[in-house]
Each structure stands twice: as C-alpha cells, then as structure tokens.
One Martini backbone bead per residue (centre of mass of N, CA, C, O) as a GRO file, in nm:
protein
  174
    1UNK     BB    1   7.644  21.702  -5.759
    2UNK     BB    2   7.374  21.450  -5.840
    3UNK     BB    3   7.097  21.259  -5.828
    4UNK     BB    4   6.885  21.181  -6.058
    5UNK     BB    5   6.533  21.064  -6.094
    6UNK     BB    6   6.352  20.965  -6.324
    7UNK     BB    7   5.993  20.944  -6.478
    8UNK     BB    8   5.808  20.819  -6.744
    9UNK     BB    9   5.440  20.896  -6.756
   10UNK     BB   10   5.087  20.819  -6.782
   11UNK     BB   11   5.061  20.956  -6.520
   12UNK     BB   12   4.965  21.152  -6.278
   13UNK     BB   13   5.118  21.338  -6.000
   14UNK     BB   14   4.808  21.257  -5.828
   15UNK     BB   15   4.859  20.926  -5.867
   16UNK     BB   16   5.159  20.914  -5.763
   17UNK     BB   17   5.131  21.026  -5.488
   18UNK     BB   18   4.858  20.857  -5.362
   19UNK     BB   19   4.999  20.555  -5.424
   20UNK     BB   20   5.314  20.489  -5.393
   21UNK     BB   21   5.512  20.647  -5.229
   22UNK     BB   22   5.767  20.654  -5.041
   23UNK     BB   23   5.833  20.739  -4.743
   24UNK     BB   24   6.050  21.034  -4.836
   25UNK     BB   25   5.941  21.078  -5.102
   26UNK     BB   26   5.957  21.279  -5.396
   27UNK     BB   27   5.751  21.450  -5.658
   28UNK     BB   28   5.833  21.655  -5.947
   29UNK     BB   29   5.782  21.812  -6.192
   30UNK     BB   30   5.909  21.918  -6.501
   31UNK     BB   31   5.997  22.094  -6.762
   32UNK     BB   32   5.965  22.084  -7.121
   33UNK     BB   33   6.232  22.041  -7.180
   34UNK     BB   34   6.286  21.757  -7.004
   35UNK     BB   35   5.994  21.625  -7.111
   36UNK     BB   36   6.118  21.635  -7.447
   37UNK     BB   37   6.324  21.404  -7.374
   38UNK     BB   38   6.166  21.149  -7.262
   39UNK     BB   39   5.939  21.147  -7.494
   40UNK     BB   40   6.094  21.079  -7.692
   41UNK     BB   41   6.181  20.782  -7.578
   42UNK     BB   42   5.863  20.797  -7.436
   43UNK     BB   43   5.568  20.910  -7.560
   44UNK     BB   44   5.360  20.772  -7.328
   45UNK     BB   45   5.490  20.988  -7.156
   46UNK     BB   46   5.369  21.293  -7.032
   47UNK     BB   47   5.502  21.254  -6.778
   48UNK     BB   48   5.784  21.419  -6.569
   49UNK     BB   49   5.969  21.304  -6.329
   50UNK     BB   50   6.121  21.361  -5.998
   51UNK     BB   51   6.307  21.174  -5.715
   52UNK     BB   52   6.318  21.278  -5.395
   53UNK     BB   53   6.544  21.298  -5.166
   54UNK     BB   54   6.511  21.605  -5.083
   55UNK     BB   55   6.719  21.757  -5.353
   56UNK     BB   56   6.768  21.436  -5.441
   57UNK     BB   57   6.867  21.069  -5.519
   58UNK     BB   58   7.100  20.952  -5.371
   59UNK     BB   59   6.948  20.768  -5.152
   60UNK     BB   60   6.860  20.549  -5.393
   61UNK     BB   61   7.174  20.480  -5.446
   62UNK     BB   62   7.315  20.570  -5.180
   63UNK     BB   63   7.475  20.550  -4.902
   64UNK     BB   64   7.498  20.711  -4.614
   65UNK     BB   65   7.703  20.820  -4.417
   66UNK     BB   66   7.756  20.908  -4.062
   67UNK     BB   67   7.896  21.160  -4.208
   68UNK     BB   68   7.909  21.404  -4.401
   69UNK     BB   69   8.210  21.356  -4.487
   70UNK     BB   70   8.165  21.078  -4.582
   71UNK     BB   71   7.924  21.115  -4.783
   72UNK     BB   72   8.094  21.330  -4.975
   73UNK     BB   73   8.362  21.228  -5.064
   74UNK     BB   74   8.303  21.089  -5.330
   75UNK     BB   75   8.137  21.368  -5.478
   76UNK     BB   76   8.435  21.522  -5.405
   77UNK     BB   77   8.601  21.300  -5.662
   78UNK     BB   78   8.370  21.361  -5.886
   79UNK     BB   79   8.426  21.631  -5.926
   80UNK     BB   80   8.763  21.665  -5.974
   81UNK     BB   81   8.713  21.481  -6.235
   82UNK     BB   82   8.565  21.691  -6.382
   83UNK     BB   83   8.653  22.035  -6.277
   84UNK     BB   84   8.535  22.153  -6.056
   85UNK     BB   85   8.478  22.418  -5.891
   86UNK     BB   86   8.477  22.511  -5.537
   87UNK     BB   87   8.211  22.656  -5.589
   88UNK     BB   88   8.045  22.401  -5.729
   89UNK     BB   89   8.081  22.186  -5.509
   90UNK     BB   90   7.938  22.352  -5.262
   91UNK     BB   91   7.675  22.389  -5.418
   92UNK     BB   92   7.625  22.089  -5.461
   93UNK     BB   93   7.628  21.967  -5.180
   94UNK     BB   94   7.384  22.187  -5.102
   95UNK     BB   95   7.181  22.002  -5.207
   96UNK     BB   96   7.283  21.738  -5.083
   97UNK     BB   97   7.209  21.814  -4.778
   98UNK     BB   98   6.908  21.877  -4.823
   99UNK     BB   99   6.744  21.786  -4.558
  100UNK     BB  100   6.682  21.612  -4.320
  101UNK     BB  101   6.857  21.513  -4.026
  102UNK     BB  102   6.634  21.283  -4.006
  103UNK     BB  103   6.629  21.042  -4.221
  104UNK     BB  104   6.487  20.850  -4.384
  105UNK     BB  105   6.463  20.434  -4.385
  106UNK     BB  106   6.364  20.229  -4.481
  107UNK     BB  107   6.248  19.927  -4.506
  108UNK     BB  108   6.551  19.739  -4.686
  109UNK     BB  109   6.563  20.042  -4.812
  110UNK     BB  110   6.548  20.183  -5.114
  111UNK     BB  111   6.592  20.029  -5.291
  112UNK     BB  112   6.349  19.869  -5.242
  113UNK     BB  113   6.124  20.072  -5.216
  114UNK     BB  114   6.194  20.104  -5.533
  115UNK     BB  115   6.097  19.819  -5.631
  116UNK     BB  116   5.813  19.862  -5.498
  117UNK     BB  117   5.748  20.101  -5.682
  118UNK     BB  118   5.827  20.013  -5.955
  119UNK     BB  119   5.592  19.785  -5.968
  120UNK     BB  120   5.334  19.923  -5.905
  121UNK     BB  121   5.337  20.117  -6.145
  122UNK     BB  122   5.331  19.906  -6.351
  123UNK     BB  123   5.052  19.801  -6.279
  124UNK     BB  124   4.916  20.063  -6.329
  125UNK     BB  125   5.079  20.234  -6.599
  126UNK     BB  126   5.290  19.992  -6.745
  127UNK     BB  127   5.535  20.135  -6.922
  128UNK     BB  128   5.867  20.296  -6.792
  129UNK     BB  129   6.064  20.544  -6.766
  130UNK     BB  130   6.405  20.535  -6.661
  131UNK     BB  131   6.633  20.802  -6.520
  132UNK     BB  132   7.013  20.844  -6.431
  133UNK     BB  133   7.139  21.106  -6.313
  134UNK     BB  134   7.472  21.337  -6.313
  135UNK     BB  135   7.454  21.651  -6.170
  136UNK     BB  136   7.488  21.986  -6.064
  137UNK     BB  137   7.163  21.988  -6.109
  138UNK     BB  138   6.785  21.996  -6.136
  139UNK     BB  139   6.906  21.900  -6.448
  140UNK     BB  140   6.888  21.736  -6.751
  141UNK     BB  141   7.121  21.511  -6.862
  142UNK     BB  142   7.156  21.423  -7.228
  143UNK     BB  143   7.320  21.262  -7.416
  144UNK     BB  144   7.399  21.258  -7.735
  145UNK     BB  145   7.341  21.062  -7.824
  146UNK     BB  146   7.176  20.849  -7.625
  147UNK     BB  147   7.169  20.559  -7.493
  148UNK     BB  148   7.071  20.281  -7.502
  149UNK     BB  149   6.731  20.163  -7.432
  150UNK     BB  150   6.704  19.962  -7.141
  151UNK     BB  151   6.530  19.637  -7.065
  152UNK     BB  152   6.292  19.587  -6.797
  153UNK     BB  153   6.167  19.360  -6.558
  154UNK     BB  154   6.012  19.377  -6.253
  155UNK     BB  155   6.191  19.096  -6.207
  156UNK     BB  156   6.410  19.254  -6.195
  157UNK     BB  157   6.403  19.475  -6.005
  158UNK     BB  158   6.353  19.282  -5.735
  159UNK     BB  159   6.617  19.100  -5.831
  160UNK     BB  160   6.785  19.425  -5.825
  161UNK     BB  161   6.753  19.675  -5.641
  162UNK     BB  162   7.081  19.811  -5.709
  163UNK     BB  163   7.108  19.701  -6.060
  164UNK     BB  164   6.910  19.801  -6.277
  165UNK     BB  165   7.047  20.109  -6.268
  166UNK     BB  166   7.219  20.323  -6.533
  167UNK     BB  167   7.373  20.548  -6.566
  168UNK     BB  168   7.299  20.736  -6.845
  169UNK     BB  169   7.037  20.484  -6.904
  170UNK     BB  170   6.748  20.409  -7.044
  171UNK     BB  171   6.479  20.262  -6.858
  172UNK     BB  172   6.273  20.015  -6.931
  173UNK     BB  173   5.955  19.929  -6.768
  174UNK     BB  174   5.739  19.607  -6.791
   0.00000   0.00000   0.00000
C-alpha cells in the first residue's frame, strides 16, 4: 500500500506532459472504470492521471527517511494496522520501492513542486479534481458513498503546499 495522486482533467496527457510536469514526476492515464469514478465526481474531467514519483506518490505526500528501513517504518505500521498478510506488505512495499536509487528532490521539496503543479494546470486548465488515495497498489479505491469534495483555490494551495490534501478526500482546486 502506498499513496497514489489521481487528477480529473480537461486537458490532454500530452499537454500535462510537455508543459507542467515537474522534472521527476510521472503522469500515466488510468482504466475507463477508474476514470468514471472521478468523472463522476467531476464531469469536466475527461482525462483521469495518477502522478507518480517511481510506481507511487508516496514522495509527493511524506518525505522519505535516509534509509529504506526507517522510510517505511510508517507504511508497514500502517499496513498491521490494516491486516495486511506479510506476503501483502511485501508486495506493497516493492511497489514503494520502485523507482531510482537517487531520487529527485526538487528545489523546495515535492509539496512546494506539486502546489507549483498545481497553480500552473489551473492556469491552464480551470477548476481540478484532485484525489489522494492509499491502497494496496496503483488502482484507485474510493469510499462508495465517496467524502464531500472540499474546495481550494490555487492561493489555498501555495498557502499551505503541505496540507490541501486530504487523504480520500476529492479536493476541486479553482
């Protein structure tokens, strides 16, 4: 289990590639039942990315520790705390690890990256779904009936780089 960012857009995904993408971020379009789970919520949104650093967005969400051991201490806490069987955790953790051994590390940090990320798509784009899951791998799992989607606006997001988002909260930024 690891952390994954989705994003319902009007744009294209070669226009959120070649224009917005901080160097290190990865966007990857989802299947048509993940994409009609945020069209739902935000119909605007014909295109549905998840934002990955490596195969998660864990790096996006929480900083990584110096070693990989104290870095996913938390995650296999919160794996016990779920009931994951240790052949699940493992597998879970193996997707957190994917990903080069000498991560970028934007100028700032992530948070500061993705609230620059997300000011420019707003520029561009207009208003956003964005959504912060934690499953056990890269498919989105939304509460059936889902949490009311809290709105921000960009200077929310600039104003607080590490705590617009709520973890399986759908957050429309305008």
């Amino acid at each position: 289990m690891c952390y994954f960012l989705y994003l319902a857009t009007p744009l294209t995904l070669s226009e959120v590639r070649s224009m917005m993408l901080p160097a290190g971020l990865s966007a990857h379009a989802v299947d048509s039942v993940e994409r009609a789970v945020l069209r739902e919520l935000h119909p605007a949104g014909q295109l549905v990315l998840r934002l990955l650093v490596g195969a998660c967005s864990c790096d996006l969400i929480r900083s990584r520790g110096a070693t990989p051991r104290e870095d996913e201490r938390d995650l296999r806490e919160r794996y016990r705390r779920l009931g994951l069987s240790r052949e699940a955790t493992l597998r879970a953790l193996e997707i957190h690890r994917v990903g080069p051994v000498q991560r970028i590390q934007p100028q700032g940090g992530w948070p500061s990256a993705i609230a620059g990320f997300v000011a420019e798509h707003a520029r561009n784009a207009g208003p956003t779904l964005y959504f912060l899951d934690f499953s056990p791998g890269p498919r989105l799992t939304l509460s059936s009936p889902p949490e009311p989607t809290v709105a921000r606006t960009v200077a929310d997001v600039r104003g607080r780089p590490e705590s617009w988002l709520t973890e399986s909260q759908p957050t429309l930024v305008t």
